[in-house]
N, C-alpha and C positions, 0 to 999 in steps of 0.2 A: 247448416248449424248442427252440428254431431250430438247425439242426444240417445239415451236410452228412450228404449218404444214404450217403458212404465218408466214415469220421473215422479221424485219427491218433490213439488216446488219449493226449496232449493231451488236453483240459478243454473243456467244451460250456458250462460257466456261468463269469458272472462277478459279484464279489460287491461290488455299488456302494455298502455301505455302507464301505468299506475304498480307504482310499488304494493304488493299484494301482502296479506298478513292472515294467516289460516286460523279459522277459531270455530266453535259450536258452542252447543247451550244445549244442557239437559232439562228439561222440564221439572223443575221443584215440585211438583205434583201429580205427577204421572207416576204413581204409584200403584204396585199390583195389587189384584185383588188378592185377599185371601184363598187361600188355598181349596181348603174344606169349601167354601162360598163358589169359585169357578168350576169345582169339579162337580160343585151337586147342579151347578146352571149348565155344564156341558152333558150333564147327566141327561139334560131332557133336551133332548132336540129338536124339538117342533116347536115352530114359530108361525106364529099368526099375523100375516100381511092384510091391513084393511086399505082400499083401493079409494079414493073420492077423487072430484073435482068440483071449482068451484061453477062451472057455468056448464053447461049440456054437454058441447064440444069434450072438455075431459072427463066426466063422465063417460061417454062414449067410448073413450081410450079405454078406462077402468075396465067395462064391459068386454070390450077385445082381448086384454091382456086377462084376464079369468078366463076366456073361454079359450085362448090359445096356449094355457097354463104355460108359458115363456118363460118367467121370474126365476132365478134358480143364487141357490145361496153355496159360499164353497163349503169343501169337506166336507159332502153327502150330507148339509142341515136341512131336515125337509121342513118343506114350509108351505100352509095353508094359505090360500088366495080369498079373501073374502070382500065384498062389495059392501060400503056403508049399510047400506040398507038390510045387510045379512047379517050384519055383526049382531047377535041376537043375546050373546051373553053379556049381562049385569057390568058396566062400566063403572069401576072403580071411582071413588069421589077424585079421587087425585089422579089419574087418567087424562092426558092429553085431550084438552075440549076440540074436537074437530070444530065445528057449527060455530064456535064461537071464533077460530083462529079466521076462517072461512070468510064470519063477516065483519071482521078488522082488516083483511087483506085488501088493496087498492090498483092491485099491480096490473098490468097489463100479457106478463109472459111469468114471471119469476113465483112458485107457491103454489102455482091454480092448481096443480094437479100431486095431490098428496098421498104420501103411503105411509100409514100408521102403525105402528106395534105394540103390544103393552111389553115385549121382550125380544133384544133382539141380540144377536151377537156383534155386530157392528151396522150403522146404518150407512158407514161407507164402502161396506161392503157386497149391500143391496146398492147403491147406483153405482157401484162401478164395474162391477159384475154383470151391471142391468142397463147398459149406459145407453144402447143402440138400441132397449126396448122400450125404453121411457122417453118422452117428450122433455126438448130441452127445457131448462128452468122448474123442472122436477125436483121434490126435496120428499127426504125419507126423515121421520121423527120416530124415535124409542122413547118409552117411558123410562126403560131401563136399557141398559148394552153391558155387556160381561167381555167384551173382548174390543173394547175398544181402544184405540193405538193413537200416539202421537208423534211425532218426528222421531227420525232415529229408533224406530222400533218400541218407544218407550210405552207402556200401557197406561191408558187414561181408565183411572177407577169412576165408575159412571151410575153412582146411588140414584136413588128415590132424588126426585125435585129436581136434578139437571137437565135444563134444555142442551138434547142432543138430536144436532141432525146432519142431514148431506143433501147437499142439492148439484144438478147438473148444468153445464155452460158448457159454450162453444166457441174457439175464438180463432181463426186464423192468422194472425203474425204470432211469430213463436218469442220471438225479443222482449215481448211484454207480458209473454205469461208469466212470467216469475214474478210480477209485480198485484197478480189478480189477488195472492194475499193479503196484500196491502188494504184494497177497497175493501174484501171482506172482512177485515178488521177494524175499519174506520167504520163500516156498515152499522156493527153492533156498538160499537162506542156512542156512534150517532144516533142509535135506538135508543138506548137506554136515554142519554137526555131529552131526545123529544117525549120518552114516556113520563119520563118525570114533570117533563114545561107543561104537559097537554093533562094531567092531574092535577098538578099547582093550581090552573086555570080553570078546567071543570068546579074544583070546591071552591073558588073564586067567586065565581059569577054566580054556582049556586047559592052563595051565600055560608056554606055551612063549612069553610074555611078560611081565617084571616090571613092577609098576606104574606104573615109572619108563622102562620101555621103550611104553610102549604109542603111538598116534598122537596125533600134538600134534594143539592145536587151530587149525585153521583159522580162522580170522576172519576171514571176506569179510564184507565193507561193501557196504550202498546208496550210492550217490550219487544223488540226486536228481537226476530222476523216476526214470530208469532204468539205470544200470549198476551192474554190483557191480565191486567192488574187493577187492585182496588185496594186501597189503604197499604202498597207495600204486600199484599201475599195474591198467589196466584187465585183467579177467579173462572178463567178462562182456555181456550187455545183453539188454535186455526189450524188444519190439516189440506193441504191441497195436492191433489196427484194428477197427472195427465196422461193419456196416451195419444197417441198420432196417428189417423185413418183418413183416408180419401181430402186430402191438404185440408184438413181439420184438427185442431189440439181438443179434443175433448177431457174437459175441467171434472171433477167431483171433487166437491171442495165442503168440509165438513167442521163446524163447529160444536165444541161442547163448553157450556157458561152454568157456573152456580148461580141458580136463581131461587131457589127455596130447602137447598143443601149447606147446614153448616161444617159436613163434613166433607174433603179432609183437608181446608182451610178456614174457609167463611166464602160469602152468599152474600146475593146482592138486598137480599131480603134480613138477616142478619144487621147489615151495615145500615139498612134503615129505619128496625127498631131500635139501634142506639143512637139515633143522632135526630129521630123526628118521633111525634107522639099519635103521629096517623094512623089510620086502620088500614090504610093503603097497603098493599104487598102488588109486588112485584108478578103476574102470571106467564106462563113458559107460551101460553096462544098469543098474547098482547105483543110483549117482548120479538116472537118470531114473524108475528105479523109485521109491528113496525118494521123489525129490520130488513125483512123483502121489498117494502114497501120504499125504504132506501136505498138498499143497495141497488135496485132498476136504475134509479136517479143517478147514484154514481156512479153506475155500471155505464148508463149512456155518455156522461161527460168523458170515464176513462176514456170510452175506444170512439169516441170521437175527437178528445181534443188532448188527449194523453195523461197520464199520471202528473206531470208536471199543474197542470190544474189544480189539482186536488191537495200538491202538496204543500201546502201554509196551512189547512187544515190538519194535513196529518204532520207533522210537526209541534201545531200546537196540543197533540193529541197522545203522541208518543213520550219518551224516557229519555230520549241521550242526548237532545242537544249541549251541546257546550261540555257533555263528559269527557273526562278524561281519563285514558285505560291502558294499560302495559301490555304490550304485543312482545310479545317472546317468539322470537328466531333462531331456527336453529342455524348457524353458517360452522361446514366441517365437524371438531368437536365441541364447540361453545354455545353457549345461549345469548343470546342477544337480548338483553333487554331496551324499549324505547319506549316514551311515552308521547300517547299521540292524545287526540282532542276532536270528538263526532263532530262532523260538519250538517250531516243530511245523508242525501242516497246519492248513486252515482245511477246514472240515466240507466245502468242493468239493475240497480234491484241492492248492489252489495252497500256496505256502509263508504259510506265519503270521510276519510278523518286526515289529519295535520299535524305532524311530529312538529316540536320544537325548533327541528332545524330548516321548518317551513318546507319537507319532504310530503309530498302527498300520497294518500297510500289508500288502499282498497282494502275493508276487511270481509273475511269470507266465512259464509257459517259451515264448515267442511273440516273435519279432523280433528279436532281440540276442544277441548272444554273450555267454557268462557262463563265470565258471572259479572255481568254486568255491573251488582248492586256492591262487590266489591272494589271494581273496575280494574280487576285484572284479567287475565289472559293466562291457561293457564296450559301446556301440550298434555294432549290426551296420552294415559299410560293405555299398552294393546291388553 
């Protein structure tokens, strides 16, 4: 399977038995930082890496990788290695709570072993830089990131209160990497309502919420391939890249979610002081706890019993079933216009859809700009 040795997951296959239909999607929200604001954050370039883990074993790690100072960030950023226990300056109140993320986590491989920043310039640039230094199931968290990226080049603006992070996997069949964004998307969909069911329930039984008080539910959406959605504006986005060594695809695969940022859409914190009178918020440790704590679970089902598993879940979890969207072709000088109808995924990862004239066809996120929420198709100008 022919494949760049750095891929964007994007899709590595394509399936020629299916009428194919070229499209992409810009990220609504991926928007640069200010000017003045990047160059005074690329002005200082020393970064501070805090090392933990949750049980001795990584630990241990932490201690080896400080004394073999390994870690290294690109474009000459130097960067300070420091051990929990060294981190000796004044922790900001709004500062990633380690100790609290630590004893929310439940997993057995995924989280135990964290690397913390109050600033960083990308945290998928720490694991994937650092892919072969770090123990799989490795995740790097920023309080802040100035240079962080989303499909296609686009810059993901990355304020105060967004959980941002990256974490590392390892998968051997190459056919199904292009689907690992998937589970990573449903991961945190599926976070956020167990955080919400398991607060409902906590003021429940404490007594000190009626059942009619407890936390609504949240409903974030997939959008296809990767952002989530909340009320209609972006909230989210999934970033997966891989490269291939010793018949291993090694994953870093990184998320960034509004959780206590109304800016530059709205936050998941936001959307729960208008719709419930709780004191409840939403925290960026809770949040990433659950979702390692889920993803292991779907991570195990994927790679042992395939994506197909998983999908009546994510289906009910995504945007386009039953949409219907205009795929524009180009044949010779003309444009073709047709209107087709989402069915689901095709066993590579691309969309599954159904022209009118009962033509089945494959759409592809590669080339074109696409908007789903107008449901056209639209060819990318160069």
């Amino acid at each position: 399977m022919p494949f760049a040795s750095t891929s964007s997951l994007g899709f590595f296959t394509i399936r020629s038995s299916l009428k194919k239909a070229i499209f992409s999607k810009k990220a609504t929200c991926s928007l640069s930082l200010p000017a003045a604001f990047a160059s005074a954050m690329d002005g200082n370039s020393n970064c501070k890496l805090v090392l933990c883990g949750k049980s001795p074993p990584e630990n241990e790690i932490a201690i080896a990788l400080k004394s073999s100072n390994a870690l290294k960030l690109p474009e000459s950023t130097e960067i300070s290695i420091l051990l929990q226990s060294e981190f000796e300056k004044p922790v900001k109140e709004d500062a990633f709570g380690v100790d609290s993320f630590m004893t929310s986590l439940s997993t057995s491989r995924f989280g135990r072993f964290l690397l913390w920043s109050p600033r960083l310039p990308s945290t998928h640039d720490v694991v994937s830089n650092n892919f072969c230094e770090l123990p799989v199931g490795a995740v790097c968290v920023a309080d802040v990131q100035y240079k962080g990226r989303g499909r296609s080049k686009n810059v993901w603006e990355s304020p105060q209160g967004c959980l941002l992070f990256s974490f590392t996997l390892q998968m051997e069949e190459g056919r199904v990497v292009p689907l690992i964004q998937y589970v990573v998307s449903l991961a945190v969909t599926e976070a956020i309502k167990y955080v919400c069911d398991k607060n409902t329930l906590i003021h429940f039984v404490l007594g000190t919420s009626s059942a009619f008080q407890g936390l609504p539910y949240i409903d974030v959406k997939i959008k296809w391939p990767n952002d989530l959605y909340l009320n209609g504006l972006k909230v989210g986005g999934i970033l997966c890249t891989s490269t291939y060594k010793s018949k291993q695809f090694n994953v870093s695969a990184g998320v960034g979610l509004n959780v206590d940022n109304e800016k530059p859409t709205t936050c998941l914190n936001a959307f729960l002081r208008e719709l419930s009178v709780t004191t409840y918020r939403f925290t960026r440790e809770d949040v990433l706890a659950t979702f390692f704590n889920k993803f292991e679970m779907l991570y195990e089902v994927f790679i042992n019993q395939g994506f197909q598993s998983l999908e009546e879940l994510y289906y009910r979890t995504w945007l386009h079933s039953g949409q219907r969207v205009i795929v524009q072709e180009k044949t010779e000088d003309q444009v073709v216009e047709n209107v087709v109808t989402i069915q689901g995924l095709t066993s590579s990862g691309y969309l599954l859809a159904i022209g009118d004239d009962n033509q089945m066809c494959e759409l592809h996120p590669d080339g074109n700009s696409f908007d789903f929420f107008k449901g056209l198709v639209r060819r990318k100008m160069d």
